[in-house]
LUMFINU-103673 format. One record per residue: residue number from 1; x negated, y, z negated of N, C-alpha, C in turn. Coordinates in pm, 1 decimal. Atoms other than C-alpha are relative to their C-alpha. Layout:
! LUMFINU-103673
    k      n.c1      n.c2      n.c3     ca.c1     ca.c2     ca.c3      c.c1      c.c2      c.c3
  NUM         X         Y         Z         X         Y         Z         X         Y         Z
...
This chain:
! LUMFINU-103673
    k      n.c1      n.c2      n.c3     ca.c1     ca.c2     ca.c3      c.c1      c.c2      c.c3
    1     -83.9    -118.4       0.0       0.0       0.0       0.0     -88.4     124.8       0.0
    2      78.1    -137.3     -44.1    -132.6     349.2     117.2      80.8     114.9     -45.1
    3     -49.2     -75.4      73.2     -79.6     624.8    -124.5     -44.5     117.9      26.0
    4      21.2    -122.6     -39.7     -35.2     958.3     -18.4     -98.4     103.9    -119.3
    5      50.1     -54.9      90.6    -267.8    1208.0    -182.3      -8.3     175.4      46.4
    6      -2.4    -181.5      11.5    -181.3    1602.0    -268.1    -163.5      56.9     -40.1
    7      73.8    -103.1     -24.8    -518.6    1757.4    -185.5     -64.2     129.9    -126.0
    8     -11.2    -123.9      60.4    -454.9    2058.9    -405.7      51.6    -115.3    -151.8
    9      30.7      34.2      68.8    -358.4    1811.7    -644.0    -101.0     -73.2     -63.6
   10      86.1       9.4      49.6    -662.7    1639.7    -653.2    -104.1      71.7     -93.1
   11      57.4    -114.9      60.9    -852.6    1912.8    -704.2      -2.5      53.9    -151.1
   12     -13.2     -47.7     153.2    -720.3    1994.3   -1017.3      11.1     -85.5     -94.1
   13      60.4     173.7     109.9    -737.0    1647.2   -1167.4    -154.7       9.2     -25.5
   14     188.8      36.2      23.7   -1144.6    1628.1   -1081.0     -21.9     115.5     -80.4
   15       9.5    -110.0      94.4   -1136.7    2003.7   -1255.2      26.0     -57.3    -135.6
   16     -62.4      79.2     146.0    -953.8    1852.7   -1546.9     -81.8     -63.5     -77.9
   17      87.6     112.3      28.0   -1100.1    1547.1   -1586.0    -163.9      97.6     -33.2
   18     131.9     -21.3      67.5   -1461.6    1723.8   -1594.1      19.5     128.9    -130.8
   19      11.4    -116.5     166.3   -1335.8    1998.3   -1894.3      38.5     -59.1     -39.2
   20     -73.0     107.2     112.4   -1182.6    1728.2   -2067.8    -110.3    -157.8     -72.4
   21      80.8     148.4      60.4   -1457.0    1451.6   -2082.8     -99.9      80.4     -84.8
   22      93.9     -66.4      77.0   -1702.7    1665.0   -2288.3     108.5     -27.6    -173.4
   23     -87.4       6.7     129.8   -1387.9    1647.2   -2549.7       7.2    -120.6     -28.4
   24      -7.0     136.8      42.2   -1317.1    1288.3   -2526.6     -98.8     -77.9     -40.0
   25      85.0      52.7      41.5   -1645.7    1174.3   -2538.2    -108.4      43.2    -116.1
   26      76.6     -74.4     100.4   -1753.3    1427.0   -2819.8    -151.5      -4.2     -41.8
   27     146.2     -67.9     -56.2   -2065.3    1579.5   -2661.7     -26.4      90.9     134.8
   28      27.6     -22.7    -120.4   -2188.8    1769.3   -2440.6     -12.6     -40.9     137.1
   29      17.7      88.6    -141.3   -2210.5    1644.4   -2053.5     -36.1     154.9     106.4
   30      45.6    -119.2    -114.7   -2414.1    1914.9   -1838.6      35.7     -61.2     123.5
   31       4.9      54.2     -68.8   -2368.1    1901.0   -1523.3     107.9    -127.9      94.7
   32    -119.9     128.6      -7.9   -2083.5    1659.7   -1476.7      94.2      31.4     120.3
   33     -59.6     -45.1    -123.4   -1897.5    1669.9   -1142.6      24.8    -156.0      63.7
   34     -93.0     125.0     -80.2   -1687.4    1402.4    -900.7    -145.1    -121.7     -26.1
   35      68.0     126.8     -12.6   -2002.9    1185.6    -881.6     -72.5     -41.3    -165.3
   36      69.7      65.9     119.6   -2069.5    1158.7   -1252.3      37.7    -127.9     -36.9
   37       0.6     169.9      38.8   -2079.3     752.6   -1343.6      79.7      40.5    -123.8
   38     -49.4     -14.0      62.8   -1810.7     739.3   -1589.7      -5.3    -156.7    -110.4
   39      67.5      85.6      35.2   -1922.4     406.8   -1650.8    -114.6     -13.1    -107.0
   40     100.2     -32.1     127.7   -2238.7     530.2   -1799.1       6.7      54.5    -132.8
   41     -34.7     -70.7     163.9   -2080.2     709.6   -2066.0     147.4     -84.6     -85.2
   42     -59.0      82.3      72.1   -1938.6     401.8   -2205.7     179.8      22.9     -38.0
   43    -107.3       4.4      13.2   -1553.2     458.6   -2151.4      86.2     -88.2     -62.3
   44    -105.5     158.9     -24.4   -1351.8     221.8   -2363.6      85.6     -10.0      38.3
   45    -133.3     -34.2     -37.3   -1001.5     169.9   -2325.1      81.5     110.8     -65.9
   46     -81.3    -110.3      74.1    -881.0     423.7   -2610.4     -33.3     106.7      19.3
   47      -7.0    -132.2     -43.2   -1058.7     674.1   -2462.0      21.2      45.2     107.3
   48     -51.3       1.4     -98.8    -961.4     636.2   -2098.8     144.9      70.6      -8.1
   49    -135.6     -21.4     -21.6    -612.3     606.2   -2228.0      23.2     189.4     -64.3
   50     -13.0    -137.3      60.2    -682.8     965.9   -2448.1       6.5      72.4     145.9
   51      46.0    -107.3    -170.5    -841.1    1114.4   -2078.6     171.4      -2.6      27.1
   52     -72.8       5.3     -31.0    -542.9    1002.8   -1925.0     128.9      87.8     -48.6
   53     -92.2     -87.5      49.7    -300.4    1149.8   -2142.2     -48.3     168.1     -45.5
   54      10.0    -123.4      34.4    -448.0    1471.3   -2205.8      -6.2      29.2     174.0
   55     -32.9     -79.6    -159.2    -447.7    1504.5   -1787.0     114.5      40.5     -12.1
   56    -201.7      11.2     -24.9     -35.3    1444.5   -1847.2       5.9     153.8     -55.5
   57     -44.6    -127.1      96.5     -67.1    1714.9   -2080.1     -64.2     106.1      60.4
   58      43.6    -141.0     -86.8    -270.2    1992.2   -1893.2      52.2      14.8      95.1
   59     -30.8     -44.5    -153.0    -151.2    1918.4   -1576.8     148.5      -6.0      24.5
   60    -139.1     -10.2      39.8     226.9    1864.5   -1702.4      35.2     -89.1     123.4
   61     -10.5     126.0    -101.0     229.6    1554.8   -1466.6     -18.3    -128.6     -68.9
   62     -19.6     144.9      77.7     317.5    1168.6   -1555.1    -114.9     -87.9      90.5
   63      57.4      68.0     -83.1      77.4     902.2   -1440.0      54.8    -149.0       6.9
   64     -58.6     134.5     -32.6     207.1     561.3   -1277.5    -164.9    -106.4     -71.5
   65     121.5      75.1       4.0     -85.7     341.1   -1450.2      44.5    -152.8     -23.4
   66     -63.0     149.9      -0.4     115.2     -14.8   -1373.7    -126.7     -52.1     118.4
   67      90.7      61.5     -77.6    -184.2     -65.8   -1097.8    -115.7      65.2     -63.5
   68     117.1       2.0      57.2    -434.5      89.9   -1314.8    -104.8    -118.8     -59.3
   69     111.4     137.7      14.4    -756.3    -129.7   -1311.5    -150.7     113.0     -68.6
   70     131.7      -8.9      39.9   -1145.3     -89.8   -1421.2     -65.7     114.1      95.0
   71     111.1    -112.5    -120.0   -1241.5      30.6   -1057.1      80.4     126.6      32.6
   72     -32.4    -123.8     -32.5   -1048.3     339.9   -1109.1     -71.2     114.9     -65.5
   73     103.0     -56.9      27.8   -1287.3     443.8   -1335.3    -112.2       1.5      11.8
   74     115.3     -59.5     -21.0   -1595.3     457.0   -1177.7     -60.9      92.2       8.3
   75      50.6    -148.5     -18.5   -1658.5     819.5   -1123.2      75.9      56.3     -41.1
   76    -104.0     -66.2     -14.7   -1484.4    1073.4   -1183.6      84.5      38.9     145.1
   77     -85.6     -14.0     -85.3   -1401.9    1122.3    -852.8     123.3    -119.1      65.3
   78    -115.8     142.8     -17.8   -1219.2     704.5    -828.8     107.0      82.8     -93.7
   79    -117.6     -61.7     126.3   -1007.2     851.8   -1132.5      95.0     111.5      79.8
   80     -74.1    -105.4     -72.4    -919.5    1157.9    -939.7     104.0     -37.0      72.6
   81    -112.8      89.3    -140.3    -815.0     943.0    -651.8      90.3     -23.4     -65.6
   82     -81.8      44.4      79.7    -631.4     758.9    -903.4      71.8      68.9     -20.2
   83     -81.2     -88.3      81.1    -419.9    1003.1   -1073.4      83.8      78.1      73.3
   84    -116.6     -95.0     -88.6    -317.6    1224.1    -767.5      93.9    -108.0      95.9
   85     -82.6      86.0     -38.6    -220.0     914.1    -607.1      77.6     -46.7     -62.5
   86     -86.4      81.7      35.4     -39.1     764.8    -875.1     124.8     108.7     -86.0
   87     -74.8    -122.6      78.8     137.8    1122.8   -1017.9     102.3      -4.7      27.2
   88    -194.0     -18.9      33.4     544.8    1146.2   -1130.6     -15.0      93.6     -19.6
   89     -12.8    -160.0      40.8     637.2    1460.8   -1075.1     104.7     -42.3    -139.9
């Protein structure tokens, strides 16, 4: 299945997502942009699911995560994909 993706909403997910992981992962992250390994900074699941819900909450958008898997978090920019593709208005 081929999931349309709002552009303009990406955008503001990968924004998100990088002012928000400095919070979740409580530290600094210089530097951090679509190709940062999200992997490397040891994501478990309770803090994925925090990311996740604090996107719902900045970006006042629901996320479909019934096909959420592992390889959506590889980067921040898989996540991105993720999120604008899977967004309830």
């Amino acid at each position: 299945m081929t999931t349309q993706i709002d552009g303009e909403l990406r955008r503001r997910v990968a924004e998100s997502i990088c002012g928000l992981l400095p919070r979740i992962v409580k530290h600094e992250l210089p530097g951090v942009s679509e190709q940062t390994d999200l992997m490397e900074l040891d994501l478990g699941s309770a803090s994925t699911l925090e990311l996740l819900l604090a996107l719902e909450d900045e970006l006042e958008i629901q996320i479909d995560v019934e096909e959420f898997d592992e390889e959506h978090v590889q980067t921040v920019a898989t996540l991105a994909d993720y999120v604008a593709g899977h967004a309830v208005a």
